[in-house]
C-alpha positions, 0 to 999 in steps of 0.5 A: 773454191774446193776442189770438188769431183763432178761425181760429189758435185752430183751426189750433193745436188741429188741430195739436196734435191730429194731434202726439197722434195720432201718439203714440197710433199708437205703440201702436194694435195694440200690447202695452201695460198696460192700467189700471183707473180709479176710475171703471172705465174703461180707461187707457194710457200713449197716453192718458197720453203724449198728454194730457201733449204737449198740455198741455206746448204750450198751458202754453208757447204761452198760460201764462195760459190753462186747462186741463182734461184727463181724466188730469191734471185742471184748471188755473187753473180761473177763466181765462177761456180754457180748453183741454178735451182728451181724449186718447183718446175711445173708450180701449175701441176702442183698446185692442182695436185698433179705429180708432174712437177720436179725440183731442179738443180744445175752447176755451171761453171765458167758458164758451161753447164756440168750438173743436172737434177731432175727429181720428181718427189711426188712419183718418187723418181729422180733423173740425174746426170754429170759431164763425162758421168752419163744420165741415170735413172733409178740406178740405170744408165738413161738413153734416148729414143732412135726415132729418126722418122719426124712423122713418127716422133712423140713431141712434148710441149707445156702449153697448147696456147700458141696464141700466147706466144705469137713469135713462135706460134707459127713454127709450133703450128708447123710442127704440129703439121709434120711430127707425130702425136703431140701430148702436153706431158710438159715442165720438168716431166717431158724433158725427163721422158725424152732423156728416157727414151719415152717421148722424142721431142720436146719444144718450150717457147718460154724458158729461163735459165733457171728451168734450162740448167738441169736439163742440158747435162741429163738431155746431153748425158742420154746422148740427146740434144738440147738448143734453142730454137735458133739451134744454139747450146744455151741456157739463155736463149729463152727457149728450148727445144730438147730431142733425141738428136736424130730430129733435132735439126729437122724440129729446128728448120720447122720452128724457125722457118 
């Protein structure tokens, strides 16, 4: 394995972001199919393209390196570098022709996640961070809100439907009681608004790993605060509660009470 800064990890990761974005523009607000996975969610033949370009350029820049994506699966599972990609977070958005949906690159290494992309193609806009690197957006520093007050905070959430998740409807619905307005700026979108300073909370009850990879270098990197819901700093935990870190703890007691 090369001998790789953080910086040239990010730099290479922002790239081959954008390149994918660019692929999934071919199709935004396009006539294409629309697949129905096992899971129930969507996928295109962006999600497929995409995915399958970024996978072609780490294979042929870092052979030795891993990689996990959400349409082609895992590869060289025990490589102590790995690449996390989702190459359309928010396939719901895209397909209806909303610009909320991003391409989403993380670097782990022995399991501790060091890089995050977040790049919007469709708003132009990419969130971008490296350990000890800070999170940047349009070549400004990132921060998170100091909302300290729960009763004040903005909170995000991708689905409304708390019936659908009935282990955690309970704790969502309590969080609805205690926190400010909630709005469903969801996927990628509300994690980016957050490591922004422009929303203060966001709550997923589903999430795998491949959604979480990025977003804990941005979140961590703007000084916020990135768990599960039992408050664990995790990729795996298949939740995810993203916030400025002054509520996180308060958020956490709601949902896990």
């Amino acid at each position: 394995m090369a001998d790789e800064s953080l910086r040239d990890l990010l730099e290479i990761a922002v790239d081959l972001a954008e390149e994918a974005g660019k692929i999934t523009l071919k199709y935004f607000q396009r006539q294409f199919d629309v697949e129905t996975k096992a899971d129930t969610t969507p996928v295109t033949v962006a999600d497929r393209e995409a995915e399958a370009y970024i996978r072609r350029a780490i294979e042929s820049r870092f052979p030795h390196d891993g990689i996990i994506g959400e349409e082609f699966g895992e590869i060289r599972a025990e490589a102590k570098r790995r690449w996390i990609v989702d190459p359309i977070d928010g396939t719901f958005s895209f397909v209806h022709g909303v610009p909320l949906y991003g391409v989403l690159i993380g670097v782990e290494q022995q399991n501790e996640p060091l890089v995050g992309v977040i790049h919007l193609p469709a708003l132009g806009d990419t969130v971008a961070a490296a350990r000890g690197e800070g999170c940047h957006r349009r070549g400004q520093r990132a921060q998170v809100s100091n909302t300290s007050e729960l009763s004040d905070a903005v909170w995000l959430t991708t689905d409304l439907n708390f019936d659908a998740y009935p282990a955690q409807s309970a704790g969502l619905n309590r969080l609805v009681g205690a926190a400010g307005p909630a709005r469903t700026w969801g996927d990628c979108y509300g994690y980016v608004l957050v490591a922004t300073g422009r929303a203060d909370i966001m709550v997923d009850p589903l999430m795998h790993v491949w959604d979480c990879a990025a977003l804990v270098p941005v979140i961590e990197e703007a000084n916020g605060r990135f768990t599960d819901w039992q408050g664990q700093r995790t990729i795996r935990g298949g939740n995810a509660v993203a916030s400025n870190g002054l509520l996180h703890d308060q958020v956490l007691a709601l949902l896990k009470s």
